[in-house]
C-alpha positions as CSV (number, residue, x, y, z in Angstrom):
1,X,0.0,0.0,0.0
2,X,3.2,2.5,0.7
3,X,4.5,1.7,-2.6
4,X,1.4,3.2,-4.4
5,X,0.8,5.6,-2.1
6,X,4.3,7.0,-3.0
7,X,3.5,5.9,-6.6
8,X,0.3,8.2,-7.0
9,X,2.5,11.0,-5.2
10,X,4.9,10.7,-7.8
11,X,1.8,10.8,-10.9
12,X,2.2,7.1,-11.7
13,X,-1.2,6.1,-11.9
14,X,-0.5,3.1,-13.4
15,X,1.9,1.8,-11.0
16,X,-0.4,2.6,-8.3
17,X,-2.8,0.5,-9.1
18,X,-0.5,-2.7,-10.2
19,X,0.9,-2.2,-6.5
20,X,-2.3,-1.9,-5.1
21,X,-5.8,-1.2,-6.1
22,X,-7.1,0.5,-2.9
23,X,-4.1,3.0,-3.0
24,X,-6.2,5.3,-4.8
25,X,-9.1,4.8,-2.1
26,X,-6.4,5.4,0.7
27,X,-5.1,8.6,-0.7
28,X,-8.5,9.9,-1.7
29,X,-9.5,8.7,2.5
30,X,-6.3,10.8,3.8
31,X,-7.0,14.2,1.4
32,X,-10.1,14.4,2.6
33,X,-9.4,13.6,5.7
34,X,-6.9,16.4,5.8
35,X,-9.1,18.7,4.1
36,X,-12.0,18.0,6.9
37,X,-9.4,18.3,9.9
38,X,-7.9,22.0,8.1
39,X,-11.9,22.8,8.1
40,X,-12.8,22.0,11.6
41,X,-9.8,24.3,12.5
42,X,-10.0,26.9,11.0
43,X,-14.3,27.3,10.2
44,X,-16.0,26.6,13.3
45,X,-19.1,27.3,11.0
46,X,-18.4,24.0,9.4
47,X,-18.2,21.6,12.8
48,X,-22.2,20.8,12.9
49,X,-21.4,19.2,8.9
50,X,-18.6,17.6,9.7
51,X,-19.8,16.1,12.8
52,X,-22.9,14.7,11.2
53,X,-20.8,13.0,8.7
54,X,-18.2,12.0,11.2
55,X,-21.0,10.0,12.9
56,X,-22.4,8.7,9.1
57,X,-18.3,7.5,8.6
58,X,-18.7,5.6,12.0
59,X,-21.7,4.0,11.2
60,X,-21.3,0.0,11.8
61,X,-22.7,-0.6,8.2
62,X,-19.3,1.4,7.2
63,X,-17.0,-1.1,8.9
64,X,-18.5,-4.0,7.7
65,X,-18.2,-2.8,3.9
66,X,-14.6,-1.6,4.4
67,X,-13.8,-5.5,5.1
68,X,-15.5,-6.9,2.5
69,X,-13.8,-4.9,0.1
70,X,-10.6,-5.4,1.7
71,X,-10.6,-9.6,1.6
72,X,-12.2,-9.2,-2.6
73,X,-9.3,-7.0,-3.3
74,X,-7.0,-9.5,-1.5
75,X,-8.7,-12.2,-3.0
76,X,-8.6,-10.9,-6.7
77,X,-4.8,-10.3,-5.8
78,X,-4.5,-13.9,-4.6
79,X,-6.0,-15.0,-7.8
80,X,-3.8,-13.1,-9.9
81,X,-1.0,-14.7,-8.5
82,X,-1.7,-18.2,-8.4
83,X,-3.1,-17.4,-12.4
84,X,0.3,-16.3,-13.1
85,X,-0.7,-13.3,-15.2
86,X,0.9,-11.2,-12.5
87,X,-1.3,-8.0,-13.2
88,X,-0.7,-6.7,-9.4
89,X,2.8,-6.4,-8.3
90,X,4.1,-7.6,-4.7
C-alpha cells in the first residue's frame, strides 16, 4: 500500500494501481481527511457538517463494507498470482 501511495504521489497512476488497487481509495480517505481536519480548524461554521458525517463514517454498516472490500481485493490479488498473469505487483 506505501508503494502506491508513493507511486500516486509521484503521478504514476499506473503503478499505483498494479501495486495496489485500494491505493487510490487510501489517498483519496487521507486528502479528505486532511481537508476535513484543516476545516474543523479553521471554520468553526463547518463543525455541525462535519460532525454529522463524522458519525455517518462511524456507522457499523461502514466497517462492515470496508472489510468486504478489503478480503475481494486480497482475494482478486491472490487469484492473480496463483493465475500467473501477474497484473498486481508484490
Amino acid at each position: 500500500m506505501t508503494r502506491s501511495l508513493e507511486a500516486i504521489w509521484r503521478g504514476e497512476f499506473l503503478l499505483a494501481l498494479r501495486y495496489h488497487p485500494l491505493g487510490f481509495a487510501a489517498f483519496a480517505f487521507m486528502v479528505v481527511l486532511f481537508c476535513g481536519s484543516a476545516l474543523y480548524v479553521s471554520m468553526p461554521a463547518t463543525r455541525p457538517t462535519l460532525d454529522r458525517w463524522t458519525r455517518r463514517a462511524a456507522h457499523p454498516a461502514v466497517s462492515l463494507s470496508a472489510f468486504v472490500l478489503l478480503i475481494a481485493v486480497w482475494v482478486l490479488r491472490l487469484l492473480d498470482w496463483f493465475s500467473g498473469y501477474r497484473v498486481f505487483l508484490w
